[in-house]
C-alpha positions as CSV (number, residue, x, y, z in Angstrom):
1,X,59.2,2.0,61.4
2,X,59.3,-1.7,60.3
3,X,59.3,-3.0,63.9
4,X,56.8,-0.2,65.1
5,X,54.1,-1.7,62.0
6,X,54.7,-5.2,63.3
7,X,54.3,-4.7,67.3
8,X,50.9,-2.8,66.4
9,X,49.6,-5.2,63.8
10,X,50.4,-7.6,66.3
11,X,48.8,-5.9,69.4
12,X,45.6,-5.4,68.2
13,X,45.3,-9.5,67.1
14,X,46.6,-10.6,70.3
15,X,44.1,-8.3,72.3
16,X,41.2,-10.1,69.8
17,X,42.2,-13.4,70.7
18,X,42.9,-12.9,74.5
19,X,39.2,-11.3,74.9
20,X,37.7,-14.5,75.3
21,X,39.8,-15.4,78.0
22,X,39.9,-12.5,80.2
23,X,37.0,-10.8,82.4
24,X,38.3,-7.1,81.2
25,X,40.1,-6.2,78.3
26,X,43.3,-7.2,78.3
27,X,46.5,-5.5,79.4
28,X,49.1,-6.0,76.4
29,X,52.1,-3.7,75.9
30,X,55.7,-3.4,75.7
31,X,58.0,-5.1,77.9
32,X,59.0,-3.4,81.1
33,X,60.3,-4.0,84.2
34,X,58.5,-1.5,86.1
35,X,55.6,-3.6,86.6
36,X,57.5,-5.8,88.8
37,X,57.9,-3.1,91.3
38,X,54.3,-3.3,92.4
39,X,51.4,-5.9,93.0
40,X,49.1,-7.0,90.3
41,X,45.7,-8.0,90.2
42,X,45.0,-9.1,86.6
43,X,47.4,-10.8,84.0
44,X,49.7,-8.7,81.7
45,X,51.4,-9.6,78.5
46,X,54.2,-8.3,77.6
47,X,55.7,-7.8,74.0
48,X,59.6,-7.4,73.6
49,X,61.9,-7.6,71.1
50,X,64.9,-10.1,72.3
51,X,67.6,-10.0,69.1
52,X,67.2,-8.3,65.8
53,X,69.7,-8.5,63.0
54,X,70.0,-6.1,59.5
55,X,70.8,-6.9,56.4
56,X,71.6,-4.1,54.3
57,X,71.4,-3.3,50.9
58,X,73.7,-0.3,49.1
59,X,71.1,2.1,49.8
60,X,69.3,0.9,53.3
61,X,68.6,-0.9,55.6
62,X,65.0,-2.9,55.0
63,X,65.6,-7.0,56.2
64,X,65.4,-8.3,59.6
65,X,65.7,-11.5,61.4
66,X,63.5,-11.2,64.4
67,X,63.2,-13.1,67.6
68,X,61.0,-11.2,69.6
69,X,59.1,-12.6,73.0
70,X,55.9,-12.2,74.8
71,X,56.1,-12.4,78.7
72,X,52.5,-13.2,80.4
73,X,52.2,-12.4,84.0
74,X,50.2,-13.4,86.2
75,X,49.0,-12.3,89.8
76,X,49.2,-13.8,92.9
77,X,45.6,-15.5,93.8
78,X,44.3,-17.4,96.9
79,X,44.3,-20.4,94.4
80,X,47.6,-20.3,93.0
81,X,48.2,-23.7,91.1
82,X,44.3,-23.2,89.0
83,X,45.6,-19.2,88.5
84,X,48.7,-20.4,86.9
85,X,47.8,-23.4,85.5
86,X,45.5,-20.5,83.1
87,X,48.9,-19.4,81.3
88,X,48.8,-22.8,79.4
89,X,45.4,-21.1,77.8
90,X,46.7,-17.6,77.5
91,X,50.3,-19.7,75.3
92,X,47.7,-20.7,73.3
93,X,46.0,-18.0,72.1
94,X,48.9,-16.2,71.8
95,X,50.3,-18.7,69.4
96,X,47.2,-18.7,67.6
97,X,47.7,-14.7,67.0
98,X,51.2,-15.1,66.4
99,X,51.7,-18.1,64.2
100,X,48.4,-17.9,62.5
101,X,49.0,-16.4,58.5
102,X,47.2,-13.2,59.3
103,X,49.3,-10.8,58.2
104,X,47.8,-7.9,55.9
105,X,50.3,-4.9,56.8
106,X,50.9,-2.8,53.7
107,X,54.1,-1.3,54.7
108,X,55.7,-4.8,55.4
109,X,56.1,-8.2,54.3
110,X,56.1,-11.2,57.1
111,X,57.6,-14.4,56.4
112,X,57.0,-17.1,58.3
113,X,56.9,-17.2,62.2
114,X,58.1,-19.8,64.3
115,X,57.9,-20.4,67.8
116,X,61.2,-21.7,68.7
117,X,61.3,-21.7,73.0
118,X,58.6,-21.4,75.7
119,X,59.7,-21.2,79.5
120,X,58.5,-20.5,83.2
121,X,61.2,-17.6,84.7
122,X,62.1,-18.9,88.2
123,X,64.4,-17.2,90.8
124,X,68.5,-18.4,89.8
125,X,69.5,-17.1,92.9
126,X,69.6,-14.0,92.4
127,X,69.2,-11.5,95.3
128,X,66.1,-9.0,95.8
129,X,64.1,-10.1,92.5
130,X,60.7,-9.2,93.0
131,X,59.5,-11.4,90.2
132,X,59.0,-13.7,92.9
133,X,55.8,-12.1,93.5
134,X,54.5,-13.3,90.0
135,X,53.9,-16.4,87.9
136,X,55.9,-15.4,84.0
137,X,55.5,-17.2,81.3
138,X,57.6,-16.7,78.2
139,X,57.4,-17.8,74.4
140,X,59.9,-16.8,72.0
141,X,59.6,-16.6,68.1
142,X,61.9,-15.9,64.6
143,X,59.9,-14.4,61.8
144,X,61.8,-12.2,59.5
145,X,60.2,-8.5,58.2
146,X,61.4,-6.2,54.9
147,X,59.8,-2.8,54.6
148,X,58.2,-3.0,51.5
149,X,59.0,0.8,50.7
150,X,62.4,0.5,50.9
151,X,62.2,-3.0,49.2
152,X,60.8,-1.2,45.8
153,X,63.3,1.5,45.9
154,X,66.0,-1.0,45.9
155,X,64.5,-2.9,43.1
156,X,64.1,0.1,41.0
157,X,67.6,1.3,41.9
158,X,68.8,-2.2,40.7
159,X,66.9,-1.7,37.3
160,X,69.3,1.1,36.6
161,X,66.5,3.3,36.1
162,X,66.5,7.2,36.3
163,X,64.8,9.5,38.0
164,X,64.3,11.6,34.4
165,X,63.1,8.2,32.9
166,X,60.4,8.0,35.4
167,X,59.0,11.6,35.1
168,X,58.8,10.5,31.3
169,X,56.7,8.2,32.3
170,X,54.6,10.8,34.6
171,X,55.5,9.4,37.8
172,X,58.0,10.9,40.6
173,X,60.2,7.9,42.4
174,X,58.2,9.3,45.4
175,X,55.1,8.0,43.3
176,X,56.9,4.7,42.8
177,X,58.1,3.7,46.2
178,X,54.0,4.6,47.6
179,X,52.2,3.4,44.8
180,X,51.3,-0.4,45.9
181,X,50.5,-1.1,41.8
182,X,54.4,-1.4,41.3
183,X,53.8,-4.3,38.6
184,X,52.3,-1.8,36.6
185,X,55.0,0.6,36.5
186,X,57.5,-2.0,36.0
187,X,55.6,-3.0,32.9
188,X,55.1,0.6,31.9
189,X,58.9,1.4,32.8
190,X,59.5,-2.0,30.4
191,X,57.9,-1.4,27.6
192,X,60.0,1.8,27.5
193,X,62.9,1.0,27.6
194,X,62.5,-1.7,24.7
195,X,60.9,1.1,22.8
196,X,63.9,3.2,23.5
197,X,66.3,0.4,22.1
């Protein structure tokens, strides 16, 4: 769910930012190849996931180290070089939604984003590839995402507290792990245990 949060948070701010630049609304989705297979007559971007690596705790899984990628491709036009020359605008934007500290997901927290690599995909002779037909443009990034849910389990898991000494309390771990006022029930789940000593 972690990764499924971020590529929609980040959808809908890169379709903001790309309006201005495009005549229709703008084509943004995951990465696939199958638009290669057939001729195009506006640009699509293209979100994908490159490398992601988990760090587990000793209940779950809930860090990751990101690098994920967005493609923008672009049609052949009777003006090719000012058609292509457009992606330099399109990079921009992009970085804009990307790098820009927008984040307000509830179910996960972003670190900081980095663009680490931008190329132009070009033909290493390979045989038959039918991205000829197209003008790509890739940027990579690294961010790194925890899923807040499972981030408050494991803190309260840490604590050593029980499930018993939470329904004292009148909460349910359920409660705890959705309730997004965790510092109060840390104070509350504080307080009793000192007056328990």
């Amino acid at each position: 769910m972690i990764l499924k949060h971020f590529y929609k948070e980040k959808l809908s701010i890169l379709k903001n930012e790309l309006n201005s630049l495009t005549k229709e609304s703008p084509t943004i989705h995951l990465y696939t190849e199958d638009i290669f297979n057939n001729d195009i007559t506006t640009p699509i971007f293209m979100f994908k996931y490159d490398t992601i690596k988990w760090e587990s705790s000793s209940e779950k899984t809930y860090k990751a180290d990101v690098l994920f990628s967005i493609s923008i491709v672009l049609p052949k036009t009777q003006n090719l070089l000012e058609n292509y020359e457009l992606a330099f605008d399109y990079a921009q934007k992009i970085d804009t939604a990307i790098l820009t500290k927008n984040h307000n997901n509830k179910f996960i927290d972003n670190h900081s984003t980095f663009k680490i690599e931008e190329k132009q995909h070009i033909n290493a002779n390979q045989s038959h590839w039918t991205k000829d037909n197209f003008f790509i443009w890739e940027i990579t990034y690294k961010t790194t995402l925890v899923e807040n849910t499972l981030k408050r389990k494991y803190i309260l898991i840490n604590n050593g507290t029980s499930d018993q000494e939470i329904n004292n309390l009148g909460y349910t771990s359920d409660d705890f792990i959705r309730n997004e006022n965790q510092l109060k029930i840390e104070q509350n789940l504080e307080t009793n245990s000192k007056k328990n000593k």
